[in-house]
Backbone as XML, in Angstrom:
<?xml version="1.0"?>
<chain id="A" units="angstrom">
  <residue number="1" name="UNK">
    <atom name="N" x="24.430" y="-94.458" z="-122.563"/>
    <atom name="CA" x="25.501" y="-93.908" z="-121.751"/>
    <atom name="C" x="26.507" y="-93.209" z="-122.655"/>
  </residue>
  <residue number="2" name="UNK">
    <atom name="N" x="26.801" y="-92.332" z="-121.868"/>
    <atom name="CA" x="28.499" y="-91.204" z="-122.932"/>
    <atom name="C" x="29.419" y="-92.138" z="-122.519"/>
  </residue>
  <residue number="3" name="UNK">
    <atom name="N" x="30.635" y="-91.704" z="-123.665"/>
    <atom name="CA" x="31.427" y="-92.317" z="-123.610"/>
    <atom name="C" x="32.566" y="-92.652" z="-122.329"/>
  </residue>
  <residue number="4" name="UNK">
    <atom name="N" x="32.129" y="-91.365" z="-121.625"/>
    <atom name="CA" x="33.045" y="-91.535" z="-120.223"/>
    <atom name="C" x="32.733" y="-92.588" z="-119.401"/>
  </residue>
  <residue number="5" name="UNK">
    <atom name="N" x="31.491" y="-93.310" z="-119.545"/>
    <atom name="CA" x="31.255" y="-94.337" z="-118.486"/>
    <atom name="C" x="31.145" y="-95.799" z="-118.965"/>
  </residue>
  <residue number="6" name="UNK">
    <atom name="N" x="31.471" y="-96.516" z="-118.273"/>
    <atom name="CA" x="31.805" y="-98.063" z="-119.037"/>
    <atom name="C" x="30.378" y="-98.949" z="-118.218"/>
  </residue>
  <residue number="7" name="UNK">
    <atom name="N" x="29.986" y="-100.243" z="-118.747"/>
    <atom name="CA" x="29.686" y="-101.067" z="-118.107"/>
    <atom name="C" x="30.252" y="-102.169" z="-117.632"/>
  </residue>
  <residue number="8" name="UNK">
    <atom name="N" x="30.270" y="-102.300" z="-116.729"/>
    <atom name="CA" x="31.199" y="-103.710" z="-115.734"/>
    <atom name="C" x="30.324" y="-104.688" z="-115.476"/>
  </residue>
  <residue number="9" name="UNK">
    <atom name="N" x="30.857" y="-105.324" z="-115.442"/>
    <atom name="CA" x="29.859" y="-106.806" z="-114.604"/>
    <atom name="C" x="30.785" y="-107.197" z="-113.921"/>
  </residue>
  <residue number="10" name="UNK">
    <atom name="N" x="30.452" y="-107.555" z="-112.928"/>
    <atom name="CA" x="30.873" y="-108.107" z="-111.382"/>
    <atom name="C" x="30.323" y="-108.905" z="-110.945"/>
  </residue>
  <residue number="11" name="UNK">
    <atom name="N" x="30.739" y="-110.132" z="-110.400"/>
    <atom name="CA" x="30.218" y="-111.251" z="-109.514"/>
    <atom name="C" x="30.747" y="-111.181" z="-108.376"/>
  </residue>
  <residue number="12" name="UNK">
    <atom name="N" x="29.210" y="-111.190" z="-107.913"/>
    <atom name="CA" x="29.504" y="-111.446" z="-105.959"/>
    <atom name="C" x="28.276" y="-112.592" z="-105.696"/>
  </residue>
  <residue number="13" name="UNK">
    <atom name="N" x="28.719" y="-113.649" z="-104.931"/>
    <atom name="CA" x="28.159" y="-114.632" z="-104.379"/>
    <atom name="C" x="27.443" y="-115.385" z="-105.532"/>
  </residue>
  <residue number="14" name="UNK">
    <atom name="N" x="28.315" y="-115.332" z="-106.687"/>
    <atom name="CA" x="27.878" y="-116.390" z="-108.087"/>
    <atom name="C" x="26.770" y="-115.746" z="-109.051"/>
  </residue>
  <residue number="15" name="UNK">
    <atom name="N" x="26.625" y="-114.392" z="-108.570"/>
    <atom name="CA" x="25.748" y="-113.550" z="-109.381"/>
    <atom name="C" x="26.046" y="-112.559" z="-109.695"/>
  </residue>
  <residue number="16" name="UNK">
    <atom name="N" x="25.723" y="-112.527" z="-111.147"/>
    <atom name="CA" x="26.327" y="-111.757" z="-112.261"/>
    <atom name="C" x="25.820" y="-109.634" z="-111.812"/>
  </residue>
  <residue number="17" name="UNK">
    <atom name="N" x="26.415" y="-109.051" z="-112.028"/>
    <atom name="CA" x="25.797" y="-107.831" z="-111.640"/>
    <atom name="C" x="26.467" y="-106.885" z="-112.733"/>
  </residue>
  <residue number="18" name="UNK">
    <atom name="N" x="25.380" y="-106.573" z="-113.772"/>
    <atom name="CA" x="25.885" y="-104.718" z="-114.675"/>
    <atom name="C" x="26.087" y="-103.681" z="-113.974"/>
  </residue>
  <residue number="19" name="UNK">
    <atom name="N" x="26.811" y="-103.045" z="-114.172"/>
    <atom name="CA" x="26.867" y="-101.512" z="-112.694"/>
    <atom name="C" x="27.697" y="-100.498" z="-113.897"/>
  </residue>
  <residue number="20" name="UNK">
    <atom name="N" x="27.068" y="-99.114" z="-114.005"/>
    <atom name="CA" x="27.589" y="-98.796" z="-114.545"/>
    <atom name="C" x="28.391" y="-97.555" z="-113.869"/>
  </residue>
  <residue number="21" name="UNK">
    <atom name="N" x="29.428" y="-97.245" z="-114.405"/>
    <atom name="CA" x="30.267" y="-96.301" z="-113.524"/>
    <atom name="C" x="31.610" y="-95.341" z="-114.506"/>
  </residue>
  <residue number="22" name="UNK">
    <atom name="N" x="31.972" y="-94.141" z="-114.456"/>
    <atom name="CA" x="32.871" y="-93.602" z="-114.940"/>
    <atom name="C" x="33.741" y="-94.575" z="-115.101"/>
  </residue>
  <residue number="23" name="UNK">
    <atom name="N" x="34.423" y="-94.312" z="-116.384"/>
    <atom name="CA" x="35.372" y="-94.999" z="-117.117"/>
    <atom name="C" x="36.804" y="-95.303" z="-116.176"/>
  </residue>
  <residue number="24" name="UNK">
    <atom name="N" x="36.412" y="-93.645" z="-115.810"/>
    <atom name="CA" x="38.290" y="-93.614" z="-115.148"/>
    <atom name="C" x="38.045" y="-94.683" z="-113.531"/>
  </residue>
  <residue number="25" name="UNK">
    <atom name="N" x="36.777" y="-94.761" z="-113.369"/>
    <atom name="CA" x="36.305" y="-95.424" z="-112.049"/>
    <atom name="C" x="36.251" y="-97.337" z="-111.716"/>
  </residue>
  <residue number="26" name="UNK">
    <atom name="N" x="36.869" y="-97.804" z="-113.150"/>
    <atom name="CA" x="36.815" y="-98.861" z="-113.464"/>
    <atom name="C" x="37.394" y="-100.105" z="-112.866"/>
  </residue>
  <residue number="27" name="UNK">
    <atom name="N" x="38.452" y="-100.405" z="-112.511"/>
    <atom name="CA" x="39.599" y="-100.354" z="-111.627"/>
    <atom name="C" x="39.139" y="-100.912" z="-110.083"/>
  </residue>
  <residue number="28" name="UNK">
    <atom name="N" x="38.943" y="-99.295" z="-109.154"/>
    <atom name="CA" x="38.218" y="-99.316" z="-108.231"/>
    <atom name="C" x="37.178" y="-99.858" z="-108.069"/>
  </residue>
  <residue number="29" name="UNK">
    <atom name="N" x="35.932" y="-100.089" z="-108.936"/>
    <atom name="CA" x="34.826" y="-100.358" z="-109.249"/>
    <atom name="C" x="35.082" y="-102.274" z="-108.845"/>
  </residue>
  <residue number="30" name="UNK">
    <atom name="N" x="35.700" y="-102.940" z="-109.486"/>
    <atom name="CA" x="36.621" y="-104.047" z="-109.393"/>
    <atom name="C" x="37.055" y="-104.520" z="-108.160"/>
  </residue>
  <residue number="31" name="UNK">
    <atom name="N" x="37.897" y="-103.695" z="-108.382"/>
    <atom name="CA" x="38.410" y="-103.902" z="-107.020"/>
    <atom name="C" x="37.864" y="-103.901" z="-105.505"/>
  </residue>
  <residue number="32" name="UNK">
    <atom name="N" x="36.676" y="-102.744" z="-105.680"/>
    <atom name="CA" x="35.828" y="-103.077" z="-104.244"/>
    <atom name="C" x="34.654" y="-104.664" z="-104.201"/>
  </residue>
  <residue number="33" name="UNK">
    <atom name="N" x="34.460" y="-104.633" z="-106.130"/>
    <atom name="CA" x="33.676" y="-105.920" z="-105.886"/>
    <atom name="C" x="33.809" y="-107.009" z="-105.330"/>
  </residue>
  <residue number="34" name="UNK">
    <atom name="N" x="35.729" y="-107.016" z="-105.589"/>
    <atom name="CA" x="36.230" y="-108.353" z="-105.221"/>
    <atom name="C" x="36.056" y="-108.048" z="-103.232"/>
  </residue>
  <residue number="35" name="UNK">
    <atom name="N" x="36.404" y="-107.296" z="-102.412"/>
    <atom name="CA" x="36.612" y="-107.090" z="-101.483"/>
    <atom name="C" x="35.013" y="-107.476" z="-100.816"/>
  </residue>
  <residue number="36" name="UNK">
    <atom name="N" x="34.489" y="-107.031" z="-101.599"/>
    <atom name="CA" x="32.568" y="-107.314" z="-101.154"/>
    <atom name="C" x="32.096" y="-108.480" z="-100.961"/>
  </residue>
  <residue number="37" name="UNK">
    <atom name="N" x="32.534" y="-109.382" z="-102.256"/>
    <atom name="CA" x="32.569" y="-110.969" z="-102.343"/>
    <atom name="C" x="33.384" y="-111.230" z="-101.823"/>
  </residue>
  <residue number="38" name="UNK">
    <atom name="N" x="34.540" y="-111.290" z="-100.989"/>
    <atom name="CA" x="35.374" y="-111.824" z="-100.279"/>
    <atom name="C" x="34.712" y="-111.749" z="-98.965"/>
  </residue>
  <residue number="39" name="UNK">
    <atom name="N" x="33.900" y="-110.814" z="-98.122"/>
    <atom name="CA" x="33.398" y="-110.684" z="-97.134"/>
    <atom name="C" x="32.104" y="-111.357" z="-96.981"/>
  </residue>
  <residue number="40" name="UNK">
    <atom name="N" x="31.482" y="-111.578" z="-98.084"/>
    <atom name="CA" x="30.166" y="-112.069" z="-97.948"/>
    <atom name="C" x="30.227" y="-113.485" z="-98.263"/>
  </residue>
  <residue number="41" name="UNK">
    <atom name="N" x="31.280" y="-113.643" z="-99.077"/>
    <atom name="CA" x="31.639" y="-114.994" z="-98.878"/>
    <atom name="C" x="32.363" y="-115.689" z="-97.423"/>
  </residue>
  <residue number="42" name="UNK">
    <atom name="N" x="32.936" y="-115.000" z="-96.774"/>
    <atom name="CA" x="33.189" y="-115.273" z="-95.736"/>
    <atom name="C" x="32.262" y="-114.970" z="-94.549"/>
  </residue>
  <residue number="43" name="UNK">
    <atom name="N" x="31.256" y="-114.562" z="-94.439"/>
    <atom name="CA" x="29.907" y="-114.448" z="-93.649"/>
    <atom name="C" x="29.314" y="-115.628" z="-94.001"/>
  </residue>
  <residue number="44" name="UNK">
    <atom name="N" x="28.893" y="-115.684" z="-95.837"/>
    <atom name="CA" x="28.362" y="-116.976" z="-95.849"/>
    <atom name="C" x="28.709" y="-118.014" z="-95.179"/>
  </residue>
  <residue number="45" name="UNK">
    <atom name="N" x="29.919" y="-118.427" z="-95.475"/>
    <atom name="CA" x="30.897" y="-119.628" z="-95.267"/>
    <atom name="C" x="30.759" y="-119.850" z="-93.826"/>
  </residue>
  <residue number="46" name="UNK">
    <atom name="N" x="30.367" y="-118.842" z="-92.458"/>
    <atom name="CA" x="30.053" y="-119.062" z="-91.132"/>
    <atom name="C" x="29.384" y="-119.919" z="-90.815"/>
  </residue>
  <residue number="47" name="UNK">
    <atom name="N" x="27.768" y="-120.297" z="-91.759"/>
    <atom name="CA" x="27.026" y="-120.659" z="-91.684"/>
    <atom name="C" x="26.011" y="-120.203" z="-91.144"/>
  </residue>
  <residue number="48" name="UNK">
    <atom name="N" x="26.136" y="-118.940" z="-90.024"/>
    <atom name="CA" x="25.447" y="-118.568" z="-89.163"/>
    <atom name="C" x="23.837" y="-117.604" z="-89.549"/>
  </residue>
  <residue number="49" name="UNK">
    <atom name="N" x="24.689" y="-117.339" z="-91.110"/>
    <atom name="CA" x="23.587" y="-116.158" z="-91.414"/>
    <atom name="C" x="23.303" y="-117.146" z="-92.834"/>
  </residue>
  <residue number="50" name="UNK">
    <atom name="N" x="21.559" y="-117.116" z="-92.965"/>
    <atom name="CA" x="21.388" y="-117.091" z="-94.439"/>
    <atom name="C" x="20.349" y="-116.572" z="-95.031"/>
  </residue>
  <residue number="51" name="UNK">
    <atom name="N" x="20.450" y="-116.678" z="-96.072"/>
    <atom name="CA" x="20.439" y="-115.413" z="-97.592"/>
    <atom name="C" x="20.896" y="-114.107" z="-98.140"/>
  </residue>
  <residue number="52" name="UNK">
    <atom name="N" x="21.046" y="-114.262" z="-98.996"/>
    <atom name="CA" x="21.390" y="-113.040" z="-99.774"/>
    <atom name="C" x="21.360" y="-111.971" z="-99.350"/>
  </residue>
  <residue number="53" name="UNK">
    <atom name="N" x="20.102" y="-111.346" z="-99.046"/>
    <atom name="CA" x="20.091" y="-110.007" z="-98.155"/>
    <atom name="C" x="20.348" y="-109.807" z="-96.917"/>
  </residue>
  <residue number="54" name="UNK">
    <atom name="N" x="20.414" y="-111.025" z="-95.767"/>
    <atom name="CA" x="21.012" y="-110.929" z="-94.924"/>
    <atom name="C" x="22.289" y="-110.836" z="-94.735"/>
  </residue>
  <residue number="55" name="UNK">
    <atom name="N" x="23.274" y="-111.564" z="-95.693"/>
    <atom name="CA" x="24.477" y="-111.696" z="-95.789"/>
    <atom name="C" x="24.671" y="-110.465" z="-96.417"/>
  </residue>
  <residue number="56" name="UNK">
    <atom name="N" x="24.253" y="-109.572" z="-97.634"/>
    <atom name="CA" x="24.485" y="-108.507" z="-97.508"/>
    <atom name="C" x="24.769" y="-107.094" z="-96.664"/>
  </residue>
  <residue number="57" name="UNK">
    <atom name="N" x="23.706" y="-107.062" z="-95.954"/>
    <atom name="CA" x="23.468" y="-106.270" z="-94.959"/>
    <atom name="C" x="24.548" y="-106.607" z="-93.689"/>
  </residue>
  <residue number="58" name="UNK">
    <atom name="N" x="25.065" y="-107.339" z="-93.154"/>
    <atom name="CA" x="25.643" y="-108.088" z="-92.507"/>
    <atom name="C" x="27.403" y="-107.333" z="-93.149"/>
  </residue>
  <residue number="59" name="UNK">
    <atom name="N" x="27.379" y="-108.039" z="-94.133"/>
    <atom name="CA" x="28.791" y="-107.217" z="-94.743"/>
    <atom name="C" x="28.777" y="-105.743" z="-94.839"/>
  </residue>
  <residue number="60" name="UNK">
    <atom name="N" x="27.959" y="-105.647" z="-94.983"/>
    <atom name="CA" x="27.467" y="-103.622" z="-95.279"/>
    <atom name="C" x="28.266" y="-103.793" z="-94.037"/>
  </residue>
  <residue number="61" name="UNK">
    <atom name="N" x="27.467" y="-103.674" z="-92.550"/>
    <atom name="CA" x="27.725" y="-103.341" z="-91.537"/>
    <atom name="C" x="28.859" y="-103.404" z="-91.164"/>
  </residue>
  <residue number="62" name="UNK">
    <atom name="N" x="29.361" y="-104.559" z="-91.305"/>
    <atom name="CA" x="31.387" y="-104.900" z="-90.596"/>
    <atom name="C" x="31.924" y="-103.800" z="-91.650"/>
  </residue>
  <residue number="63" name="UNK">
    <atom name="N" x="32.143" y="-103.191" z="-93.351"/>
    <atom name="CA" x="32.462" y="-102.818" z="-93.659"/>
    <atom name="C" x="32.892" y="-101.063" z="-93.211"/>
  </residue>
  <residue number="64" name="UNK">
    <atom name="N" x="31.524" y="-101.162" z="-92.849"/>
    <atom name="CA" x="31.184" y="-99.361" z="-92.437"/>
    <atom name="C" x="31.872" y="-99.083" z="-90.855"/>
  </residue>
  <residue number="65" name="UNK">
    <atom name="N" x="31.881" y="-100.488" z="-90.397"/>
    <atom name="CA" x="32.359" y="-100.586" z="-89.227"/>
    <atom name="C" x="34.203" y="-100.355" z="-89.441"/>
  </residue>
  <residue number="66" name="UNK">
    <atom name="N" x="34.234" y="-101.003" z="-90.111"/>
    <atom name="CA" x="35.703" y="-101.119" z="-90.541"/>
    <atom name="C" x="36.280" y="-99.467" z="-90.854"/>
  </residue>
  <residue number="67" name="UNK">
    <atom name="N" x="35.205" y="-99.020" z="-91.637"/>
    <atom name="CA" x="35.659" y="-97.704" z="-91.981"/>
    <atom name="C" x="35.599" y="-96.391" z="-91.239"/>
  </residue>
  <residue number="68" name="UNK">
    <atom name="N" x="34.856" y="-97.051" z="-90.099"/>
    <atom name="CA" x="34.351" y="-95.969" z="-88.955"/>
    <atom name="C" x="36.129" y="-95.828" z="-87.946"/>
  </residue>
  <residue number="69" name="UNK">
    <atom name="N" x="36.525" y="-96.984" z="-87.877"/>
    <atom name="CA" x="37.794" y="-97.279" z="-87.208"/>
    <atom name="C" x="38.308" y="-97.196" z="-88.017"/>
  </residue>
  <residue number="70" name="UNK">
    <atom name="N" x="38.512" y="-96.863" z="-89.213"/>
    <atom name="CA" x="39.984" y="-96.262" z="-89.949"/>
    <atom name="C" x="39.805" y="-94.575" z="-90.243"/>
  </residue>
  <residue number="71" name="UNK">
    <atom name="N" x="38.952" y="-94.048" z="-90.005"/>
    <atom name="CA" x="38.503" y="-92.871" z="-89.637"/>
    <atom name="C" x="38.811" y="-92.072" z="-88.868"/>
  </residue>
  <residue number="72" name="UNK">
    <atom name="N" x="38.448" y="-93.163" z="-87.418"/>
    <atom name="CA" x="38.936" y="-93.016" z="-86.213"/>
    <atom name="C" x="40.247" y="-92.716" z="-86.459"/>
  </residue>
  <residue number="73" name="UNK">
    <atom name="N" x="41.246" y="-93.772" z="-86.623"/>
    <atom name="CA" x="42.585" y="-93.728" z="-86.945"/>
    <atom name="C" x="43.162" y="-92.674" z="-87.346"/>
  </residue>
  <residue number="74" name="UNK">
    <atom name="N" x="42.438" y="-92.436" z="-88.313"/>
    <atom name="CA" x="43.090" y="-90.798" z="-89.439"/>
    <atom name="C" x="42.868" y="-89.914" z="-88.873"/>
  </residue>
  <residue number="75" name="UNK">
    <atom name="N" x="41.950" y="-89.577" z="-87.922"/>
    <atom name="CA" x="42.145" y="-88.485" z="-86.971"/>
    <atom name="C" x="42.774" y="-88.406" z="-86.099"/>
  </residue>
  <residue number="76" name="UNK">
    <atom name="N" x="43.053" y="-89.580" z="-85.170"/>
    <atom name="CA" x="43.952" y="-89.698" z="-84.277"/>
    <atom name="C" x="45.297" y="-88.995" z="-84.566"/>
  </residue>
  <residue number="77" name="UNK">
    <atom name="N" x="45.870" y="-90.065" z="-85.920"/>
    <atom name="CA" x="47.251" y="-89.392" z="-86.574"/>
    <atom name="C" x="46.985" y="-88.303" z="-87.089"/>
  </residue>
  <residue number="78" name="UNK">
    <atom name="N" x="46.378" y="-87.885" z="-87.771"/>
    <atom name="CA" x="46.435" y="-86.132" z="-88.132"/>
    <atom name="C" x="46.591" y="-85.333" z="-87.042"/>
  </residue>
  <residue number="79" name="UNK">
    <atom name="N" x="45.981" y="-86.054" z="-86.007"/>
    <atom name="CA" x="45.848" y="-84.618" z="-84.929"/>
    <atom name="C" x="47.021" y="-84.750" z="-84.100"/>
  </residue>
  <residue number="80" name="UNK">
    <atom name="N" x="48.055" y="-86.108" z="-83.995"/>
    <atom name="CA" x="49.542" y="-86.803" z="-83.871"/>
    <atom name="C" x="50.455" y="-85.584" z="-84.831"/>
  </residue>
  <residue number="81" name="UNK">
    <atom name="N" x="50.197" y="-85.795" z="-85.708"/>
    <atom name="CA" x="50.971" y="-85.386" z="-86.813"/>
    <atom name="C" x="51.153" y="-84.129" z="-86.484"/>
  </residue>
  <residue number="82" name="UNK">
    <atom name="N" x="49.857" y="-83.094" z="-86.625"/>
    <atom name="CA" x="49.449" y="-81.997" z="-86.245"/>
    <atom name="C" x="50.610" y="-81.184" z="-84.924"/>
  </residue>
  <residue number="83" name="UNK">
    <atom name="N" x="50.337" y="-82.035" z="-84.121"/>
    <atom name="CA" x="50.787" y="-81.361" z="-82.858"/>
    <atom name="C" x="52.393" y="-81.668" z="-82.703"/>
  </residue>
  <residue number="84" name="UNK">
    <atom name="N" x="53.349" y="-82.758" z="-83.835"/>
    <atom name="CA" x="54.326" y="-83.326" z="-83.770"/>
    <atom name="C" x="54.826" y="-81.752" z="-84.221"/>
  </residue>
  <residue number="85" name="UNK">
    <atom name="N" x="54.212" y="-81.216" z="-85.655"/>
    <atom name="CA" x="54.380" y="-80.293" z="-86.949"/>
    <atom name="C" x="54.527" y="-78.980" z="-86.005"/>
  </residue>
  <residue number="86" name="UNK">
    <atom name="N" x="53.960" y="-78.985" z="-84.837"/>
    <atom name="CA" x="53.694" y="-77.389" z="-84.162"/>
    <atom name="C" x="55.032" y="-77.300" z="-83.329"/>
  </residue>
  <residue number="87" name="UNK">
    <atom name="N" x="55.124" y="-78.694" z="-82.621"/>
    <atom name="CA" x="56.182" y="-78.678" z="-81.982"/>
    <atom name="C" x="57.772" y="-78.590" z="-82.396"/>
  </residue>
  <residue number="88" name="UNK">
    <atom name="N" x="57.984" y="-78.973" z="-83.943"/>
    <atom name="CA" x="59.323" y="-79.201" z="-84.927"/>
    <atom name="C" x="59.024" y="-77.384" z="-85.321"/>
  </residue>
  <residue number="89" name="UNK">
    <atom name="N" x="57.938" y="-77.023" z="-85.449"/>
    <atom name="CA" x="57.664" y="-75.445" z="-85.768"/>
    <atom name="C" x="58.342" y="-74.478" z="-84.481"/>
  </residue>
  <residue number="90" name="UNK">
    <atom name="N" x="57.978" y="-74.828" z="-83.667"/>
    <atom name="CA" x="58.404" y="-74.047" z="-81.991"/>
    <atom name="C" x="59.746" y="-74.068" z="-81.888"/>
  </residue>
  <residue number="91" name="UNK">
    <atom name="N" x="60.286" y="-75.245" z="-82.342"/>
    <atom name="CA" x="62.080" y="-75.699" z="-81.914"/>
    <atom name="C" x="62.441" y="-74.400" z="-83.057"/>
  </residue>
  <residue number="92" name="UNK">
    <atom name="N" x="61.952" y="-74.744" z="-84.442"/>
    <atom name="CA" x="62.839" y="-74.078" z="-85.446"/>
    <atom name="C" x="62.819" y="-72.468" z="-84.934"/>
  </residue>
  <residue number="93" name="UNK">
    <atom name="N" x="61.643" y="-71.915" z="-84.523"/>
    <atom name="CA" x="61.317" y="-70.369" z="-84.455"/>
    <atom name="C" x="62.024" y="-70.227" z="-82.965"/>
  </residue>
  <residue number="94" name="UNK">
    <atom name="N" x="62.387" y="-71.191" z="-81.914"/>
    <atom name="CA" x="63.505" y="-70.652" z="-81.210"/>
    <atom name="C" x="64.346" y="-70.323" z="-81.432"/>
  </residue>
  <residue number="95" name="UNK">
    <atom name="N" x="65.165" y="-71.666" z="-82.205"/>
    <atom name="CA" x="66.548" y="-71.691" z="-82.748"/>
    <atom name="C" x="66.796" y="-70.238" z="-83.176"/>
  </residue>
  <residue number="96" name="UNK">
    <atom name="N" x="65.839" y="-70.388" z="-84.272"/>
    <atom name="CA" x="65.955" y="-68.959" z="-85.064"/>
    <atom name="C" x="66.469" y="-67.632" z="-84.219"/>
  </residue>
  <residue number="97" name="UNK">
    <atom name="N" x="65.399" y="-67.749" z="-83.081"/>
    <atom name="CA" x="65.283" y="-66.128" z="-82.601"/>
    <atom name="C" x="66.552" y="-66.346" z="-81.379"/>
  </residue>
  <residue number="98" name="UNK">
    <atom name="N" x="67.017" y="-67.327" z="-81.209"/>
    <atom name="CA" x="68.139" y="-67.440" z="-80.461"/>
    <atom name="C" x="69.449" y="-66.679" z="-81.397"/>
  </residue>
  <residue number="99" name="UNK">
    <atom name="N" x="69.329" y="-67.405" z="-82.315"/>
    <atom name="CA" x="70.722" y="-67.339" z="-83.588"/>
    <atom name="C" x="70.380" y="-66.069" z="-83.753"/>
  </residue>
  <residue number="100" name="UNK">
    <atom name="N" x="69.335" y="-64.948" z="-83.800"/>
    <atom name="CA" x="68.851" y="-64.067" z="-83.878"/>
    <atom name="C" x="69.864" y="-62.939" z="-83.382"/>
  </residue>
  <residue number="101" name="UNK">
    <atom name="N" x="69.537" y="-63.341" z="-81.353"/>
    <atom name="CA" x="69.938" y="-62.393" z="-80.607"/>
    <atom name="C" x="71.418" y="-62.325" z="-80.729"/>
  </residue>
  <residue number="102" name="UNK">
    <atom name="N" x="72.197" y="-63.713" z="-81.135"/>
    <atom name="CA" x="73.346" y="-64.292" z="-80.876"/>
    <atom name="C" x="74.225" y="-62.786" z="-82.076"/>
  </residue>
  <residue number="103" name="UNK">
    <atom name="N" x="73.632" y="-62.824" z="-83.196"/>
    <atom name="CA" x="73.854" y="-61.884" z="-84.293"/>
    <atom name="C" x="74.338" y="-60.625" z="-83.497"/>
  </residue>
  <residue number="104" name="UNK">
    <atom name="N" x="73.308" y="-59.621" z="-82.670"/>
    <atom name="CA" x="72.892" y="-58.674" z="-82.586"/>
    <atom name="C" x="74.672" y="-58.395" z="-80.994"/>
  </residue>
</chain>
């Protein structure tokens, strides 16, 4: 590997994992592991599901799920935002063309 990319090891569900990933990506890299093992540990911990690849797959899913509804979300508000931005746009370009005529 070049020097830009590091190796990490990460534990999820008591097993050791090398992953290698950009340097500057290191951090993040971490940080989603812990979030991964926190979920699959908490699937485990249900009791409902077992092994490894089930409990994987299982977390995959709520995750993507999770991200499908924060997705959702960000469009909602952008397109909130969006139409707030057109409307603060409309007031100002009245004002304007009011103060305009008011001049004349």
């Amino acid at each position: 590997m070049n020097d830009s990319y590091a190796q990490v090891s990460v534990r999820i569900l008591d097993k050791d994992y090398q992953v290698a990933c950009p340097s500057s990506e290191r951090t993040d890299l971490l940080d989603s592991a812990e979030v991964l093992n926190a979920k699959m540990r908490e699937i485990r911990d249900t009791g409902r599901i077992v092994g490894l690849d089930r409990i994987a797959v299982m977390a995959a899913l709520n995750m993507a799920n999770d991200l499908l509804h924060a997705q959702t979300r960000d469009r909602f508000l952008e397109g909130d935002v969006s139409s707030r931005l057109k409307l603060i746009s409309d007031r100002v370009e009245s004002a304007l063309g009011e103060s305009q005529q008011l001049d004349l």
